[in-house]
TIMAR-734287 format. One record per residue (C-alpha): z, x, y; residue in one letter; residue number from 1. Coordinates in steps of 0.001 Angstrom, whole numbers, plus 500000, padded with zeros to 6 digits. Each point is the difference from the previous one (the first is absolute). Layout:
% TIMAR-734287
<<Z X Y> a NUM>
...
This chain:
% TIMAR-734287
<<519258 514855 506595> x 1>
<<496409 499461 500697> x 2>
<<499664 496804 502858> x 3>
<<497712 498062 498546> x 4>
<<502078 499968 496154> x 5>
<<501819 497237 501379> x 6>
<<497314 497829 501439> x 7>
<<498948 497109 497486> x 8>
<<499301 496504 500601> x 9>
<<501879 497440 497598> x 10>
<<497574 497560 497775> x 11>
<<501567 496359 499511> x 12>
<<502051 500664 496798> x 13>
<<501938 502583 501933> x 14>
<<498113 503111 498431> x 15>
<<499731 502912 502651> x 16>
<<496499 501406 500472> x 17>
<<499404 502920 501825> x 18>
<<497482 499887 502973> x 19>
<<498071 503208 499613> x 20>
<<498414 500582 496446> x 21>
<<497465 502354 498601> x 22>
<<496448 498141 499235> x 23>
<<498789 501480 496652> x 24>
<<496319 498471 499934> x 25>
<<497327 502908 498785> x 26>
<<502632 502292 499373> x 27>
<<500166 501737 496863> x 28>
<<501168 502599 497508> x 29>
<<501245 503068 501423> x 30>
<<499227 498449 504210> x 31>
<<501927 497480 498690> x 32>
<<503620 502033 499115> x 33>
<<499878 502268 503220> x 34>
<<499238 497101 502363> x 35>
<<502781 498350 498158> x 36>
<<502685 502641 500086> x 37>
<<498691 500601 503660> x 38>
<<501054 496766 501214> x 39>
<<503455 499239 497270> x 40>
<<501306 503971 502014> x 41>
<<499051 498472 503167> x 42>
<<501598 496407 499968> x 43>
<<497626 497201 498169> x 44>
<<501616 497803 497781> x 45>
<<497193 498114 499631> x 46>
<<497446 500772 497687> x 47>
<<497227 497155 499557> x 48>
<<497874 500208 497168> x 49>
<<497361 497557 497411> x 50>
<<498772 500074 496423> x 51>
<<496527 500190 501817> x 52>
<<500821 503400 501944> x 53>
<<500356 501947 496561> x 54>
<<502965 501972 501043> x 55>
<<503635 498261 498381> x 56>
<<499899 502628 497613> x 57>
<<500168 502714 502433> x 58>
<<502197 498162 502394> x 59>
<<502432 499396 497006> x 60>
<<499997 503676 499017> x 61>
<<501215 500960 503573> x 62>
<<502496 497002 500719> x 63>
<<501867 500888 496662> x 64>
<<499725 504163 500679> x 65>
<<501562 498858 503458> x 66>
<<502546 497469 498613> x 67>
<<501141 502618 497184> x 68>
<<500589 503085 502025> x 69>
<<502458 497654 502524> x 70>
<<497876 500034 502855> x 71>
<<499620 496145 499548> x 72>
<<501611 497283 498753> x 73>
<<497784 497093 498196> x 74>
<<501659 497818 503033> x 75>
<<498639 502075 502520> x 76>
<<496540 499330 499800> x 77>
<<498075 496982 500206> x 78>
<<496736 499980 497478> x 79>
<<496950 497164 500551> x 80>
<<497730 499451 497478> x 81>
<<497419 497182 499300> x 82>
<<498013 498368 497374> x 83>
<<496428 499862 499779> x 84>
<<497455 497176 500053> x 85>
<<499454 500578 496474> x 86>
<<503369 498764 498946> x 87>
<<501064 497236 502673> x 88>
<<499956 497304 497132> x 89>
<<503510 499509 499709> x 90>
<<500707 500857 496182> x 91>
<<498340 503647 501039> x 92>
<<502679 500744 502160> x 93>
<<503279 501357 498503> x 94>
<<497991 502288 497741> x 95>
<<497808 501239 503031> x 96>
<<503095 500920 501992> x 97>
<<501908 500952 497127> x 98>
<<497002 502720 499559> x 99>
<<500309 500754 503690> x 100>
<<504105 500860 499183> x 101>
<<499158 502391 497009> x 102>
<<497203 501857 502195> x 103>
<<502874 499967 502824> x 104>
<<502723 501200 497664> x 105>
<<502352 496669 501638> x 106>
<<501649 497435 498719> x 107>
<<499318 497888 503040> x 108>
<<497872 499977 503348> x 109>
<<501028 498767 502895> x 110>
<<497224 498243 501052> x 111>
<<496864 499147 497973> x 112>
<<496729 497973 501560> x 113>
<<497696 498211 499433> x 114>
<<496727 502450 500721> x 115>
<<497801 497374 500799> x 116>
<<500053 496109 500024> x 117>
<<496345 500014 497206> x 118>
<<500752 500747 496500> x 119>
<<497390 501179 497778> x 120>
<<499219 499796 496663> x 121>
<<502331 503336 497923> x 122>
<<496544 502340 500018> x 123>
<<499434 499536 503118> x 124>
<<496644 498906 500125> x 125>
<<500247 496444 500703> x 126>
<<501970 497433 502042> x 127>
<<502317 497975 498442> x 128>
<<499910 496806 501942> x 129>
<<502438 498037 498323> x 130>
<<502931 501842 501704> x 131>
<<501493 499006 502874> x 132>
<<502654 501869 502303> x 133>
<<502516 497388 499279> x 134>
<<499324 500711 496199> x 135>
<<500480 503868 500520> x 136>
<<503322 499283 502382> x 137>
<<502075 498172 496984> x 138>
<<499259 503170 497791> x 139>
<<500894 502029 502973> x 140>
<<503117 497880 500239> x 141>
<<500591 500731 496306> x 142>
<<500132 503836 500279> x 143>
<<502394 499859 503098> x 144>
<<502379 497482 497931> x 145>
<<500153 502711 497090> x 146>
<<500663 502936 502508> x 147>
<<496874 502005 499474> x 148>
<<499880 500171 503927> x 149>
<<502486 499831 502409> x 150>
<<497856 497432 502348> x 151>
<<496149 498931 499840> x 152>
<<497250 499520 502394> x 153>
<<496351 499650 500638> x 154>
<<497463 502307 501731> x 155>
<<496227 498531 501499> x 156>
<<501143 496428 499337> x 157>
<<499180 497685 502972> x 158>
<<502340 497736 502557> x 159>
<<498472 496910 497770> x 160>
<<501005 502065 496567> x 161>
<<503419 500500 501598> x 162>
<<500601 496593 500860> x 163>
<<498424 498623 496475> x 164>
<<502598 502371 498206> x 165>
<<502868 499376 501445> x 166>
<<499864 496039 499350> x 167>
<<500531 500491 496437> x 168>
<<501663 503099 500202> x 169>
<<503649 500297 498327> x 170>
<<500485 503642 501147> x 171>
<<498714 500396 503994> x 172>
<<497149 502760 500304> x 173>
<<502064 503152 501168> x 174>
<<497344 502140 501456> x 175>
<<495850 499340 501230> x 176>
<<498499 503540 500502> x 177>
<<496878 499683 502160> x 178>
<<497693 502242 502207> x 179>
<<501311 500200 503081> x 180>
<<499543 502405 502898> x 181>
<<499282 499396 503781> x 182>
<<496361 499197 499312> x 183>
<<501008 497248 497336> x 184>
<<503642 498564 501185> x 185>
<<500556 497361 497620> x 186>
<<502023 497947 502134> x 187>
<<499289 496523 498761> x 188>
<<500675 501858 496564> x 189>
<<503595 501166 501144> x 190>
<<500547 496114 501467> x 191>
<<499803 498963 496471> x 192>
<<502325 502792 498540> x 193>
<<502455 499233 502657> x 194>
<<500259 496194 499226> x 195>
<<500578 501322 496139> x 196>
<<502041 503100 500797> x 197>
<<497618 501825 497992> x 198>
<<499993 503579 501294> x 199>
<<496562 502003 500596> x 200>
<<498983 503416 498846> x 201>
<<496540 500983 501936> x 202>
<<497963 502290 498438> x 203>
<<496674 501882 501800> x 204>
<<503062 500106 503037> x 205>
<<497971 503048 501866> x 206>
<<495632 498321 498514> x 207>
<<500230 502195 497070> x 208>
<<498759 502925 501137> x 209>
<<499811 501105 496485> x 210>
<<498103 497271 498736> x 211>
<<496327 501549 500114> x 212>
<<501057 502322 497227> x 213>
<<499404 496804 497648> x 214>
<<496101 499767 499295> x 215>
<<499885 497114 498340> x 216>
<<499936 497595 502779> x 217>
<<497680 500679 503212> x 218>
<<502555 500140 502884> x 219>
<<497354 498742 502969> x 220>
<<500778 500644 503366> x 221>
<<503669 499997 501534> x 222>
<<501655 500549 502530> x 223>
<<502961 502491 499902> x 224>
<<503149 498902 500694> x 225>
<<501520 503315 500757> x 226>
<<497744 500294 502676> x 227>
<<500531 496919 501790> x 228>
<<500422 500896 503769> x 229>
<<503563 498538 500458> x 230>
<<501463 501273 496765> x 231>
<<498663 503540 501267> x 232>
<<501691 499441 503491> x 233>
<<503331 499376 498548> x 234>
<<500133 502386 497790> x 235>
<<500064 502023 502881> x 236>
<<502564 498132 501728> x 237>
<<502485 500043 496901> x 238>
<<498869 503778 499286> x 239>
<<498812 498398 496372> x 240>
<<496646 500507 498126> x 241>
<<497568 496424 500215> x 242>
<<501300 499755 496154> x 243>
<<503898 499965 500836> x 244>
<<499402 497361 502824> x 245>
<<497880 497616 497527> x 246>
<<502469 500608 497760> x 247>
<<502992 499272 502115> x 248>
<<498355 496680 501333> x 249>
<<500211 498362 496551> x 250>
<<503469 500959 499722> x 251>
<<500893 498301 503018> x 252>
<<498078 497118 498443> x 253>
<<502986 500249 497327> x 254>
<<497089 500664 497812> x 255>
<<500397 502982 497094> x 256>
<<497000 502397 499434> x 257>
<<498743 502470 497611> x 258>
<<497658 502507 501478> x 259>
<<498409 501972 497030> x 260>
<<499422 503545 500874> x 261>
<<499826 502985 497910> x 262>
<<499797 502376 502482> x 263>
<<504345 501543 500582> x 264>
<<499811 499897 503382> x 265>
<<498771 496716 500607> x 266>
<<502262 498841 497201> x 267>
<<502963 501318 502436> x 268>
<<498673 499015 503024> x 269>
<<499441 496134 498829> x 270>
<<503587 499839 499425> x 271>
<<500827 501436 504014> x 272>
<<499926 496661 501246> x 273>
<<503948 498852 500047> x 274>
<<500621 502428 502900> x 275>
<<498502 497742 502641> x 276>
<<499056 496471 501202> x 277>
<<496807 498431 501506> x 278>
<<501252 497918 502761> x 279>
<<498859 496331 500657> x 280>
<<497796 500408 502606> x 281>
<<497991 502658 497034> x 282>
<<500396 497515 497523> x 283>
<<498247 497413 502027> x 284>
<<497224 502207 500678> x 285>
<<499762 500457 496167> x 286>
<<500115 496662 498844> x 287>
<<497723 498865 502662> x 288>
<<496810 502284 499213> x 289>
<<497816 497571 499221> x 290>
<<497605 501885 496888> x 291>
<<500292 498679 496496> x 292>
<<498678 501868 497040> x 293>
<<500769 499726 496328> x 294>
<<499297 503115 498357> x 295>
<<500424 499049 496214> x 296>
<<497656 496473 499508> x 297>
<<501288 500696 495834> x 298>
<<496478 498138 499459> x 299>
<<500315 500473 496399> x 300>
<<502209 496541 500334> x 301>
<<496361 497828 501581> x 302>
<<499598 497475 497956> x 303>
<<503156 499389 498568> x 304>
<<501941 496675 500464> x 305>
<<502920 501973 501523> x 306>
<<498452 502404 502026> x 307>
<<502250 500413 502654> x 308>
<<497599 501010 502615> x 309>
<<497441 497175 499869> x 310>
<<500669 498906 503097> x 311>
<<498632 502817 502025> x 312>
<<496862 501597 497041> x 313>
């Protein structure tokens, strides 16, 4: 057995998640089912995707090709989805995810977020300020308590968001996926999933290299992550590429990550990080570089009352 098929982190309600998943943003059609089978033949259980990304379809057509022939089990794998800001008014919610399940081909997912905290109004071209993310949490709630999904979560929400939800919340918040790498650390973040026990799923884990490929938003100037002097030294010491040792860090951080590659052999080598441990004196030296950089600002949410970022545009 692969090392890593064991290695999950358990969310509050006792659900097992694994630690390494597959990141599915920009990847589509035909990319999309070899990067998939790729990674299900070598080990991820994990396979995060969104209504946004365009790709349930595709990921449904492999999951049940994979689950028919025997080589999986529904159980085995873990499948994240989340719904967009055009449906976070609560009465949008079963039938959004319920649309999600029939382009998944699943009766259930195991985790489903909440994309972002600033709903919009159903075309898209408009806020809709009237919602707020305690409003969208009780339909949330509602889906869990039917068993559409297995456990729920949020993704871009902020430490205030997190605290606001979870006065009025019946069901706890399961899961915050953020961006987080060694550039952007989210410490203060994890503080406030630790007093909840809400587990965290970073995504951009290595700056998302990948990310220039998407024209619609003017990237700027940043600094690369994989080629940050330390993370290049230890990858020497530990005989591990800079991507392996950023990856491994978060791990450590008992934080779960879903590199999205659709390249094979980075898809293998992202999931060669169970094999070895960054000792304490590295890990220091990690979480002590002192450069912070968010990569995605998602300033499509300026203006809105719950834009989650306001406090650093």
């Amino acid at each position: 057995m692969l090392p890593h098929l064991n290695q999950s982190i358990k969310l509050s309600n006792g659900l097992k998640m694994p630690l390494l998943g597959l990141g599915t943003w920009q990847a589509q059609s035909k990319e999309m089912e070899v990067a998939l089978k790729v990674a299900l033949d070598n080990g991820y259980r994990l396979i995060d995707t969104a209504k946004i990304y365009g790709n349930e379809t595709i990921i449904g057509k492999v999951l049940k090709e994979y689950i028919n022939s025997g080589k999986l089990t529904r159980d085995d794998v873990f499948v994240t989805t989340k719904l967009w800001c055009t449906h976070n008014k609560p009465t949008y919610i079963e039938s959004e995810l319920i649309e999600s399940l029939r382009r998944l081909q699943l009766e259930y997912v195991d985790l489903y977020l909440v994309h972002f905290p600033t709903c919009f109004n159903q075309a898209g071209t408009a806020f809709d300020k009237t919602v707020k993310v305690e409003d969208t949490w009780r339909g949330m709630e509602a889906v869990y308590e039917k068993g559409l999904t297995k456990s729920i979560g949020i993704s871009n929400f902020s430490n205030e968001q997190i605290e606001r939800i979870m006065k009025i919340a019946k069901v706890p918040i399961h899961n915050s996926q953020v961006e987080v790498n060694l550039y952007w650390p989210q410490f203060e973040h994890q503080e406030v999933c630790k007093k909840y026990n809400i587990s965290l799923t970073a995504y951009a884990p290595i700056g998302s290299p990948g990310r220039y490929n998407y024209k619609a938003i003017n990237w700027g100037e940043t600094k690369d992550v994989l080629e940050d002097k330390i993370v290049i030294e230890l990858g020497k010491k530990y005989n591990k590429t800079p991507a392996q040792i950023l990856l491994r860090h978060l791990i450590q951080r008992d934080i779960a990550i879903i590199p999205k590659s659709s390249n094979r052999n980075r898809i293998i080598q992202n999931s060669q990080i169970f094999d070895f441990e960054i000792d304490d004196s590295d890990m220091e030296r990690l979480n002590s570089i002192p450069f912070r950089q968010r990569i995605f600002k998602q300033e499509f949410m300026i203006g809105h009352p719950e834009d989650s970022f306001i406090s650093e545009r």
